[in-house]
C-alpha positions in Angstrom: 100.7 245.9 311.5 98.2 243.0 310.5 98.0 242.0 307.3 94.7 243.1 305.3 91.9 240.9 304.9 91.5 239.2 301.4 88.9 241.1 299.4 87.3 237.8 298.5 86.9 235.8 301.5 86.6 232.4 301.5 85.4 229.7 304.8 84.8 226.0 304.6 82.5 225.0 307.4 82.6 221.7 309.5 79.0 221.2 308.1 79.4 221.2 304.4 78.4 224.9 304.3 81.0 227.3 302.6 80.8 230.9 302.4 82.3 233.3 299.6 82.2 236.9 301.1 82.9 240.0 298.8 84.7 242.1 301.2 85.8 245.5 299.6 82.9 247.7 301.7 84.6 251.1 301.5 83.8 250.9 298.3 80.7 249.1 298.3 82.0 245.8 297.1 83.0 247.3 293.5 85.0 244.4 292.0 88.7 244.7 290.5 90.3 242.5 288.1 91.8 240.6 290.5 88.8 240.3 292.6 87.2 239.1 289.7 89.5 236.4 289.0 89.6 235.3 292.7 86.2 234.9 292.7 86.3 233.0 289.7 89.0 230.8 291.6 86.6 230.1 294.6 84.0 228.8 292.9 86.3 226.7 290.7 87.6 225.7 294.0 85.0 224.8 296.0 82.6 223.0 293.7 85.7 220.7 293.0 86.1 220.5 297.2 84.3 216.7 298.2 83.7 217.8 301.6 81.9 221.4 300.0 78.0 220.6 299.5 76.4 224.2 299.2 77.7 227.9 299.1 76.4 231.0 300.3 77.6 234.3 298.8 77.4 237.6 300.5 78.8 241.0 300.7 80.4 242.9 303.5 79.5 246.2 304.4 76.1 248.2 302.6 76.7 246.2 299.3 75.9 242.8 297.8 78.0 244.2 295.2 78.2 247.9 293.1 79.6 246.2 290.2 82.9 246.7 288.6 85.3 249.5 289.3 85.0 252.0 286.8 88.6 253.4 288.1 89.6 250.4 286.3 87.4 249.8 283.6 89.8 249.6 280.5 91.6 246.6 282.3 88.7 245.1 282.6 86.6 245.4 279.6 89.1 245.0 277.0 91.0 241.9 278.9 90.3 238.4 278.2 86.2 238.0 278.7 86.6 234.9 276.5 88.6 233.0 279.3 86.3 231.2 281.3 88.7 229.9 283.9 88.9 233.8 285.3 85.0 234.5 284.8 83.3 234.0 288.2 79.7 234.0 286.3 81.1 231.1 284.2 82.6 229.7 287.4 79.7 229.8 289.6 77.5 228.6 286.6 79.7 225.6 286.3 79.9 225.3 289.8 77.8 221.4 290.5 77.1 222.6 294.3 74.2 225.2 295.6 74.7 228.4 295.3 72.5 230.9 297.9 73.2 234.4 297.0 72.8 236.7 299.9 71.4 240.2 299.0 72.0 242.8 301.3 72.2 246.2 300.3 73.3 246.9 296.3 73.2 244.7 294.2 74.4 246.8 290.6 74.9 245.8 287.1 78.3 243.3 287.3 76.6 242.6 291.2 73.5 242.0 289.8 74.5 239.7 287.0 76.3 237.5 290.0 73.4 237.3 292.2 71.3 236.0 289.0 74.0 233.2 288.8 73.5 232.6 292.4 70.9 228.9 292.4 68.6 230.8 295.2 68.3 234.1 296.4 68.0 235.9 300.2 67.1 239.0 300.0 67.2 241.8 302.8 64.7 244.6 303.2 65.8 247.5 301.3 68.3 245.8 299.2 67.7 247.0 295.3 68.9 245.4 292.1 70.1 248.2 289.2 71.2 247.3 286.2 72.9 250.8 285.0 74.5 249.0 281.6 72.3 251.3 279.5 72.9 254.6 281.7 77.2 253.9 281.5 77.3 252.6 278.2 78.4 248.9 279.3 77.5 245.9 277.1 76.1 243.2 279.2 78.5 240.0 279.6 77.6 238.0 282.2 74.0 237.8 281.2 71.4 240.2 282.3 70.5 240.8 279.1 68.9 236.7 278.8 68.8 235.8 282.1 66.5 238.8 283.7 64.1 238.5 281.1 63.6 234.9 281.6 62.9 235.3 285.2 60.4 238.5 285.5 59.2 238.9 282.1 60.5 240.2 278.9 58.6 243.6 279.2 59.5 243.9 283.3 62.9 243.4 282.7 62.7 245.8 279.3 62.0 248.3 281.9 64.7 247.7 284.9 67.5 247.4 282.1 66.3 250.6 279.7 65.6 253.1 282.5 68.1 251.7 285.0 65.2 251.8 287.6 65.7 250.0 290.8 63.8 246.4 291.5 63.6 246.2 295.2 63.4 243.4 297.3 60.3 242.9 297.7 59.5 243.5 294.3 62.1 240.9 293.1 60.1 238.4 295.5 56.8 239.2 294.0 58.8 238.6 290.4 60.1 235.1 291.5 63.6 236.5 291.2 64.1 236.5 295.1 62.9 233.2 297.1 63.0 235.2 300.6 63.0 238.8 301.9 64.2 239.0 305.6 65.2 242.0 308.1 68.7 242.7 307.4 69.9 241.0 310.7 68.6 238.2 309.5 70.0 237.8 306.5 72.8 235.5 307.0 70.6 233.4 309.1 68.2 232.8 306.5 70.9 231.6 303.7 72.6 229.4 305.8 68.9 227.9 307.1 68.6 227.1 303.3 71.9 225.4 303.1 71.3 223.5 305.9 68.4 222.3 304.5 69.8 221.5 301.3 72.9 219.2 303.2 70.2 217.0 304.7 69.7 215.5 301.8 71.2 213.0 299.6 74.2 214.7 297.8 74.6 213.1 294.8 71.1 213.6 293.9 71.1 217.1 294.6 74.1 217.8 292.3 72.2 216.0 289.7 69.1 217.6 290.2 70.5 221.6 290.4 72.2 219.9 287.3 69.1 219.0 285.2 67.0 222.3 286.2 70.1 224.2 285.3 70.7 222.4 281.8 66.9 222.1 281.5 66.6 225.7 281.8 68.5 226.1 278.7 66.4 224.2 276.0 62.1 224.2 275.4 60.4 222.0 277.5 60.0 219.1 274.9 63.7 218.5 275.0 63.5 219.8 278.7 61.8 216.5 279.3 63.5 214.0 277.2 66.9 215.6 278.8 65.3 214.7 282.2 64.0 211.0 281.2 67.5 210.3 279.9 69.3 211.3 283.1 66.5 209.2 285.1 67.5 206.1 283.4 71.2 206.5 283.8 71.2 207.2 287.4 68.7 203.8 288.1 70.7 201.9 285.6 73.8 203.0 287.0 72.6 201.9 290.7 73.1 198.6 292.4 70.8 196.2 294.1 72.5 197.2 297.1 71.6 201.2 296.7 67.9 200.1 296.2 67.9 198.1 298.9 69.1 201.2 301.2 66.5 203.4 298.9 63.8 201.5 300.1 65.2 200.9 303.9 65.9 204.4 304.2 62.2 205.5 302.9 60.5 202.9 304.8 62.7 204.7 308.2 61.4 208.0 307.2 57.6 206.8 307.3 58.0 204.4 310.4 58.5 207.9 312.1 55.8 210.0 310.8 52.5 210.1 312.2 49.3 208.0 309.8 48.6 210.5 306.9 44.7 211.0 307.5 42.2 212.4 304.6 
């Protein structure tokens, strides 16, 4: 008899692309403990991988993700939260490299909080966001009490979280909280379109710029901006003649093939 499949999946592509698959669909992605902590481990895992340079996360089955399992709720509400190392919201938040969350289905409560620490979101049509913390008496931990809020609106997200009403897709989009809502075949595509997009680019630059929006995102815009000038001048200071000299042969390449910009 084959062994069973992990219930986190992980895949490194040839390309740079990885993929983190939640893979529990009898039970509609519900996490465990130790699905918690390998998930944790992944993203620890692969934004320290050099040949890793953006990561789509998805869920098998009719589920992004349900949540946790309640089955198992005392284990893990009342076990270490503190310890960061086996939180996989503190590990994909730390995480340098892209993260494009893949929606299909369900995305509840402990599933929801992941897909809002996901750097872009796919969404399919039909897929729904619940945040049932208020109807379960759960204490938000992984930040859907900040984080939602600071997307859609303090009184919109008043609303999902107090009534435990359903966001859909398309409502999510309209919100700014989804970048993309696809037909559910397309789902997959779409993510890995936007990876593909991202690996294009210059890497280092893009770690350091998913860096300063992220650590941006945490202070007011006047220290927003000074947090930005500061990192410009280290990263020119910190270049050589050399890089310019590839800047400016590399941008000069890119015009020589585009057609004469006309007014």
């Amino acid at each position: 008899m084959a062994d069973p499949q992990p219930l986190i999946l992980v895949e490194r592509g040839p390309d740079g692309v990885a993929s983190v698959t939640i893979n529990r669909p009898k039970s509609l992605n519900s996490l465990t403990r130790p699905m918690m902590v390998d998930l944790a481990r992944a993203f620890r895992s692969l934004g320290a991988d050099g040949s890793v340079r953006a990561i789509v996360l998805s869920g098998t089955g009719r589920a992004f993700c349900s949540g946790v399992d309640l089955t198992a709720a005392e284990d893990v509400f009342k076990g270490d939260v503190k310890d960061v190392e086996i939180d996989p919201v503190a590990q994909m938040e730390r995480c340098p490299k892209p993260i494009i969350g893949a929606i299909g289905g369900f995305a509840v409560t402990a599933g929801f909080e992941i897909a809002l620490a996901c750097d872009i979101l796919v969404a399919a049509k039909g897929a729904k966001f619940i945040d049932t913390h208020a109807r379960f008496g759960i204490f938000p931990s992984w930040g859907l009490s900040q984080k939602l809020a600071r997307i859609i609106g303090p009184n919109k997200a008043r609303e999902v979280s107090l009534t435990a009403t359903p966001l859909t897709a398309e409502q999510a989009e309209r919100l700014g909280l989804v970048n993309h809502v696809v037909e559910e075949g397309q789902l997959l595509k779409k993510a890995r379109e936007i990876a593909e997009a991202i690996i294009k680019n210059n890497h280092d630059l893009v770690l350091r710029y998913k860096a300063v929006i992220n650590d941006g995102l945490k202070l007011d815009l006047s220290h927003a901006l000074a947090l930005e000038k500061e990192r410009a001048h280290e990263y020119y200071n910190g270049m050589t003649k050399d890089q310019f000299k590839k800047m400016q042969e590399f941008i000069a390449g890119r015009s020589s093939k585009k057609p004469a910009a006309r007014l």
